[in-house]
VEXDREN-2710 file (C-alpha; in Angstrom, 1 decimal):
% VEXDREN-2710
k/r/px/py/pz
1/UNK/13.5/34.4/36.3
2/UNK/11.0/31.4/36.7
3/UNK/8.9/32.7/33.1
4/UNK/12.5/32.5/31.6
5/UNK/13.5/29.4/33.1
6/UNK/10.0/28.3/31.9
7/UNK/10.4/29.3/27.9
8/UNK/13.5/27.7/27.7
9/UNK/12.2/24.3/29.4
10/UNK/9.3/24.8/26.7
11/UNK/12.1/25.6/23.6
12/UNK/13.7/22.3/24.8
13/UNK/10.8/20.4/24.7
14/UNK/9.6/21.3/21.5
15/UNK/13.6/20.8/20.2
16/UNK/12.5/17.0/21.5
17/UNK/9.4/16.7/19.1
18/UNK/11.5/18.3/16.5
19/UNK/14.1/16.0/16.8
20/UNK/11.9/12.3/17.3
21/UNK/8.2/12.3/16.6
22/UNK/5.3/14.9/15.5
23/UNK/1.8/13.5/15.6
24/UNK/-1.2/15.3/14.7
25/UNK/-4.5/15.1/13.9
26/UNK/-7.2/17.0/11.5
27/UNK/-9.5/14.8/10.6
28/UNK/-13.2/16.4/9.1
29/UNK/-12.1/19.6/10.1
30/UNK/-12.9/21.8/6.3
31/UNK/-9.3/22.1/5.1
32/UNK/-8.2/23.3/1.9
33/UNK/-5.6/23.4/-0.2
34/UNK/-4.3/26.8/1.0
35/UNK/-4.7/25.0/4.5
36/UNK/-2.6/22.1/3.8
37/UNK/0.5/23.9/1.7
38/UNK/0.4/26.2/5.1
39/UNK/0.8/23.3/7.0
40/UNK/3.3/21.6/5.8
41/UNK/5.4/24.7/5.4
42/UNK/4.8/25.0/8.9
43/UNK/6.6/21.9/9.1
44/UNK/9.4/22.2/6.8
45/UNK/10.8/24.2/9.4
46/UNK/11.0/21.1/11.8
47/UNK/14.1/20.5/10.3
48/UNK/15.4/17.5/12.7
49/UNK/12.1/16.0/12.3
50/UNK/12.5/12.6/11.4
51/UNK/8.9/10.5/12.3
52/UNK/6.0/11.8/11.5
53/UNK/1.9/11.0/11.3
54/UNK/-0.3/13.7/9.8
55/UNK/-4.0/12.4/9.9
56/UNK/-5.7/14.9/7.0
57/UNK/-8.9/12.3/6.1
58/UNK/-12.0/13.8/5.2
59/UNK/-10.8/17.3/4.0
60/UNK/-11.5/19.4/1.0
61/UNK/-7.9/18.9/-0.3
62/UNK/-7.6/18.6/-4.0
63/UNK/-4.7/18.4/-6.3
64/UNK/-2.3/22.0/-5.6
65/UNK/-2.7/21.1/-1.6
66/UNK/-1.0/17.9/-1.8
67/UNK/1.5/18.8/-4.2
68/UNK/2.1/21.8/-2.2
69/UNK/2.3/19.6/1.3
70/UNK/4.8/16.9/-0.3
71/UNK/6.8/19.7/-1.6
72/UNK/6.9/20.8/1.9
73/UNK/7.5/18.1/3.6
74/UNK/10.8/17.6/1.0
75/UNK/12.2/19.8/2.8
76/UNK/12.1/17.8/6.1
77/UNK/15.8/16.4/4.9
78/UNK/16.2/13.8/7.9
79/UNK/12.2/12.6/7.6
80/UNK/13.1/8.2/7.6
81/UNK/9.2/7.6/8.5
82/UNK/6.0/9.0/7.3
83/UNK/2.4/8.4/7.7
84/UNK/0.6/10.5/5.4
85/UNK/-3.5/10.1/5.8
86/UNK/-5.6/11.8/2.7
87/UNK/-8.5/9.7/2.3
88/UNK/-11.9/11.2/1.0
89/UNK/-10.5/14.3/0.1
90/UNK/-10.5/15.5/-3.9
91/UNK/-7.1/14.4/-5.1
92/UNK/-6.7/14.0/-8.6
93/UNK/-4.2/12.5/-11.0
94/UNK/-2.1/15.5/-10.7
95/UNK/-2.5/15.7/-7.2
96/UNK/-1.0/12.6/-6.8
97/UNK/2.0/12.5/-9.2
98/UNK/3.1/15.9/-7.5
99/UNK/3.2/14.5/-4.1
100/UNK/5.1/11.6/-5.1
101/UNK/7.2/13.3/-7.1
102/UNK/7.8/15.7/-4.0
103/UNK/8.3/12.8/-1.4
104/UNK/10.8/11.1/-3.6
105/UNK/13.4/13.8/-2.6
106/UNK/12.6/12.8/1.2
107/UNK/16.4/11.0/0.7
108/UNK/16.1/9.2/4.2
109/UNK/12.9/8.0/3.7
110/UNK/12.5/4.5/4.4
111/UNK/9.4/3.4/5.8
112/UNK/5.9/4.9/3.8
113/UNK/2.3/4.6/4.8
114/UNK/0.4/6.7/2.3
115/UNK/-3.5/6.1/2.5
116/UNK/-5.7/7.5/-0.7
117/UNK/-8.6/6.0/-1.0
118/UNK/-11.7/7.8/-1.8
119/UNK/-10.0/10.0/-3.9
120/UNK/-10.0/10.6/-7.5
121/UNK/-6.6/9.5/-8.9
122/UNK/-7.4/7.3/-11.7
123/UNK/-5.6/5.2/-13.8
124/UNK/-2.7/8.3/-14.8
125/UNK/-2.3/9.1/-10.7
126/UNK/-1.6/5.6/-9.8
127/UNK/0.8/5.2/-12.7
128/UNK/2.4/8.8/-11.7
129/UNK/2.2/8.2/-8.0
130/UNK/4.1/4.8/-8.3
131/UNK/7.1/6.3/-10.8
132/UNK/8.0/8.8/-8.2
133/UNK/8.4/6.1/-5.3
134/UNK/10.3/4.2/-7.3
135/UNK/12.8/7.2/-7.0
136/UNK/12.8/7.0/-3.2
137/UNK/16.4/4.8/-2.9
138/UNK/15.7/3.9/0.5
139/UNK/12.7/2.5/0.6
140/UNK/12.3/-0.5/2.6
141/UNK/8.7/-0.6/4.1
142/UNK/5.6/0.8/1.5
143/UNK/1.7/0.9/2.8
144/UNK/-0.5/2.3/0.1
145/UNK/-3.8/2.4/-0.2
146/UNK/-5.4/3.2/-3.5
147/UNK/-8.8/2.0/-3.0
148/UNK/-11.8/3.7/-4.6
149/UNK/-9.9/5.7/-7.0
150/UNK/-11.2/4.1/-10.6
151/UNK/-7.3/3.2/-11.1
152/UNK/-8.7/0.5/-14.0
153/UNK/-5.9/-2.1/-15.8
154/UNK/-3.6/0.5/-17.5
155/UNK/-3.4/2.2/-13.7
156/UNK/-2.7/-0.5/-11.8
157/UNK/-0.3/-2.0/-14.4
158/UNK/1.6/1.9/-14.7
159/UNK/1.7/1.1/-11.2
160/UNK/3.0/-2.5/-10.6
161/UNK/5.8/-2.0/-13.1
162/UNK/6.8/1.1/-11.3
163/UNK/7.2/-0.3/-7.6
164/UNK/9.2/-3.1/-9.4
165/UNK/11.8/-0.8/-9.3
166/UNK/11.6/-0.1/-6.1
167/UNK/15.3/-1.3/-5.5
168/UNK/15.7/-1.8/-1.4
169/UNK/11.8/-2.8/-0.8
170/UNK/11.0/-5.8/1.4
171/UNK/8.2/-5.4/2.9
172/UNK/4.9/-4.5/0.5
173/UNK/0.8/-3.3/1.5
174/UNK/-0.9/-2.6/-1.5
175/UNK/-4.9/-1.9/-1.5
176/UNK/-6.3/-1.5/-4.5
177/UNK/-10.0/-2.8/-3.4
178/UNK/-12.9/-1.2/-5.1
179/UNK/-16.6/-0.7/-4.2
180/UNK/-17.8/-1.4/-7.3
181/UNK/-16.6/-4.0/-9.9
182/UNK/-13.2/-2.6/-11.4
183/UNK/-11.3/-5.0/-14.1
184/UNK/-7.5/-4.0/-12.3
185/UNK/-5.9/-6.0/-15.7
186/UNK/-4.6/-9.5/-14.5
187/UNK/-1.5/-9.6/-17.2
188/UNK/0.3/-6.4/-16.7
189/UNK/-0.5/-5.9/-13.2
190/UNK/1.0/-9.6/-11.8
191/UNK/4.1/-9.8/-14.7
192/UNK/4.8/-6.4/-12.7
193/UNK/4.7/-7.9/-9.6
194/UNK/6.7/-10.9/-10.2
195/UNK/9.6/-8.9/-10.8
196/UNK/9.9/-7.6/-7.0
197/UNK/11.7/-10.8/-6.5
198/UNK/13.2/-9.5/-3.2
199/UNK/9.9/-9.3/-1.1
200/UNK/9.4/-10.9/2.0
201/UNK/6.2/-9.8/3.2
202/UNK/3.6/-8.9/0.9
203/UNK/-0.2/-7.9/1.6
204/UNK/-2.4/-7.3/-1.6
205/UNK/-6.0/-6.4/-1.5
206/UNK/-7.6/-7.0/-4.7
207/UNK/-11.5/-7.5/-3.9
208/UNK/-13.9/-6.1/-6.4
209/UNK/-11.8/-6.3/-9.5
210/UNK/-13.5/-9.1/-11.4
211/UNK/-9.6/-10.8/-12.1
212/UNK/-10.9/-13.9/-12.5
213/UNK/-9.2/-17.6/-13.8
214/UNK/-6.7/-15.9/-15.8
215/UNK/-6.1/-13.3/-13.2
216/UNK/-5.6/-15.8/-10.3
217/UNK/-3.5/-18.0/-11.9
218/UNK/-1.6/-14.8/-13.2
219/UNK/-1.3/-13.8/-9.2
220/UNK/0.0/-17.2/-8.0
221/UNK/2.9/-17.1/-11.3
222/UNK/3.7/-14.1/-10.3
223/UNK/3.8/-14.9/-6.4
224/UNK/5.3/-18.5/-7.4
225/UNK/9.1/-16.2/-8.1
226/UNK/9.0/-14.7/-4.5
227/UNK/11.9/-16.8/-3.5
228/UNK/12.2/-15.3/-0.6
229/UNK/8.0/-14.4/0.5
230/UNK/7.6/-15.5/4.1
231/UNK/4.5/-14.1/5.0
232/UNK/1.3/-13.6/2.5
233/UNK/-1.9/-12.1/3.2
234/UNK/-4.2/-11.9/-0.2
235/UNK/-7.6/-10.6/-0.3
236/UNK/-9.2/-11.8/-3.4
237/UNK/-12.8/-11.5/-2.2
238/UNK/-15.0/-11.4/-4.5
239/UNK/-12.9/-11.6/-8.4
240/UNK/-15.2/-14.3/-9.9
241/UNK/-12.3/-16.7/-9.5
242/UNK/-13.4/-20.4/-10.6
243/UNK/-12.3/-23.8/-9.9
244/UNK/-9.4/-23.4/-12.9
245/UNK/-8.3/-20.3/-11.1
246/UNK/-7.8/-21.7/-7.5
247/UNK/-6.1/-24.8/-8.4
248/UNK/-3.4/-22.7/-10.6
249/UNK/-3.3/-20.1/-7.6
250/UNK/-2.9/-23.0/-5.2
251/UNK/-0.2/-24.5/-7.0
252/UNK/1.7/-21.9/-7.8
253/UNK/1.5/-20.7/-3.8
254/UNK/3.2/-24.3/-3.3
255/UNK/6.0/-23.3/-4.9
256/UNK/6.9/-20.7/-2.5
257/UNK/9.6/-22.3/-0.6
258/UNK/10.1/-19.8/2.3
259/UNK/6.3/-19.3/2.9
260/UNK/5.3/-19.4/6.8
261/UNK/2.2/-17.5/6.7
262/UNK/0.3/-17.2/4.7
263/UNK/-3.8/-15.2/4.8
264/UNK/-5.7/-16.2/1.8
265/UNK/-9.4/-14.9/1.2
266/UNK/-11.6/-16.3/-1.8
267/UNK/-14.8/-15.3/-0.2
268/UNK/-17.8/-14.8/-2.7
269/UNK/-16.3/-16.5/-5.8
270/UNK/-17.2/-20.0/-7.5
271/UNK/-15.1/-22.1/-6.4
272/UNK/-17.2/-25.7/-5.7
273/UNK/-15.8/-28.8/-3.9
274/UNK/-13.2/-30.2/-6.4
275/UNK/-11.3/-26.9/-6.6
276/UNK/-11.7/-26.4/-3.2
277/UNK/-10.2/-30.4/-2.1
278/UNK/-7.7/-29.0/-5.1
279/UNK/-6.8/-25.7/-3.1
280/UNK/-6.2/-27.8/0.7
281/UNK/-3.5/-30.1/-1.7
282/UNK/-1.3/-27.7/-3.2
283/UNK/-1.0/-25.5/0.1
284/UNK/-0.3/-28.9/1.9
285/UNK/2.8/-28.9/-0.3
286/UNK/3.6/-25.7/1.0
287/UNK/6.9/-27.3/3.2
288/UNK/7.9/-24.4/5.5
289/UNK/3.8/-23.4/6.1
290/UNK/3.2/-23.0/9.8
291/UNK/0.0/-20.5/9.8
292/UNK/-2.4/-20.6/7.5
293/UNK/-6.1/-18.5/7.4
294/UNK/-8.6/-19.2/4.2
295/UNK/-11.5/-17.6/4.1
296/UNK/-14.5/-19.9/1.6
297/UNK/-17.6/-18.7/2.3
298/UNK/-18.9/-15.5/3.6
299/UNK/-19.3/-16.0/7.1
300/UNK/-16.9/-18.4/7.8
301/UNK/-13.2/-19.1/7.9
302/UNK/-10.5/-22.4/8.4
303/UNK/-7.8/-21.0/10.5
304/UNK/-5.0/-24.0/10.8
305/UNK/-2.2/-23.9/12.7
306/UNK/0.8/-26.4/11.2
END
């Protein structure tokens, strides 16, 4: 009677994690691809699941394992919020369209954090990965991290203009931060990005991408339409931005209305003392700013509180 009494209470309890949250880790631990499509059909059969983290980072997972996991996990019909770790594993471009493609039929989906970095999706994953979320209808809250992948200016444009339509997003972290210089394409990537007009928190990690004057001026245009933007963190570390390209940056950020906070790093570029007295006046201009962060140099930072 008590080992009966005992499997039921143990049935129950796993109903539970069915039902709210499944958290799991398998970091560094040799997986494949056959490893991860058996996982997440393992999990498909959760099927009141509706959070879930799944930590895969430093695997040997390359394109059929992650199409084969997000087609897996499409089948979790009531999943609203996913964490989804691949980084340093062997993802290609096909890799990556699949599992977008597969995570756009997660319906209830409405809050994504999808970290990639260190893989090798390239210019036609990024462009893939970002048409398929634009499918996901309910998507309100997107992390993604692209960072190391080579994604170049035709990737990261593919995938500006693709989140665009991301109809119901508000909230938007985008990394697409490389280790070596990578020219992301200031035009087509920022006209994307100025159509997501409904955005209200935006985080954009650009460092490494060489987008210079054009590029930052591009950026603060783009930002400049984000009636409703109320809280900005930009890391532009590092772009060979100029005195040209801060001022327009810093007066186009002045013409964010609704802006409260706002994180701003233009470490490592060549800025000087005019554009830099330039930069303070525009964001003074900034009415509704209350917290502001700049980052000049490369050990030091202004943090003002107004």
């Amino acid at each position: 009677m008590i080992e009966k009494n005992t499997q039921k209470n143990f049935q129950f309890q796993f109903y539970k994690i069915q039902k709210l949250v499944y958290q799991t880790r398998f970091l560094s631990n040799q997986i494949g691809d056959a490893g991860a499509s058996g996982l997440g059909s393992a999990l498909a059969k959760c099927i009141n699941l509706s959070n879930l983290t799944l930590d895969l980072y430093f695997n040997q997972i390359g394109d059929e394992g992650a199409s084969g996991l997000g087609s897996a996990l499409a089948k979790c019909i009531n999943l609203s919020n996913l964490t989804l770790d691949l980084c340093e594993n062997q993802i290609g471009a096909m890799g990556a369209s699949g599992l977008g493609s597969a995570l756009a039929k997660c319906i209830n989906l409405s809050n994504l954090t999808l970290y990639l970095y260190y893989n090798q999706i390239g210019a036609m994953g990024a462009s893939g990965l970002g048409s398929a979320l634009a499918k996901c209808i309910n998507l309100s809250n997107l992390k993604l991290d692209l960072g190391y992948n080579q994604i170049g200016a035709m990737g990261a444009s593919g995938l500006g203009s693709a989140l665009a339509k991301c109809i119901n997003l508000s909230n938007l972290t985008l990394d697409l931060g490389q280790k070596q210089s990578n020219q992301i394409g200031a035009s087509g990537f920022f006209s994307a990005l100025a159509k997501r007009i409904n955005l209200s928190k935006q985080t954009l990690d650009l460092q490494f991408n060489q987008i210079g004057d054009e590029g930052a001026s591009g950026l603060g245009s783009a930002l400049a339409k984000r009636i409703n933007l109320s809280k900005q963190t930009l890391d532009l570390y590092y772009n060979q931005i100029g005195a040209m390209g801060a001022s327009g940056l810093g007066s186009a950020l002045a013409k964010c209305i609704n802006l409260s906070n706002l994180t701003l790093d233009l470490r490592s570029n060549q800025i000087g003392d005019e554009a830099a007295s330039g930069l303070g006046s525009a964001l003074a201009k900034c009415i509704n700013l209350s917290n502001l962060t700049l980052y000049l140099e490369q050990k030091q930072f202004i943090c003002f509180e107004l």
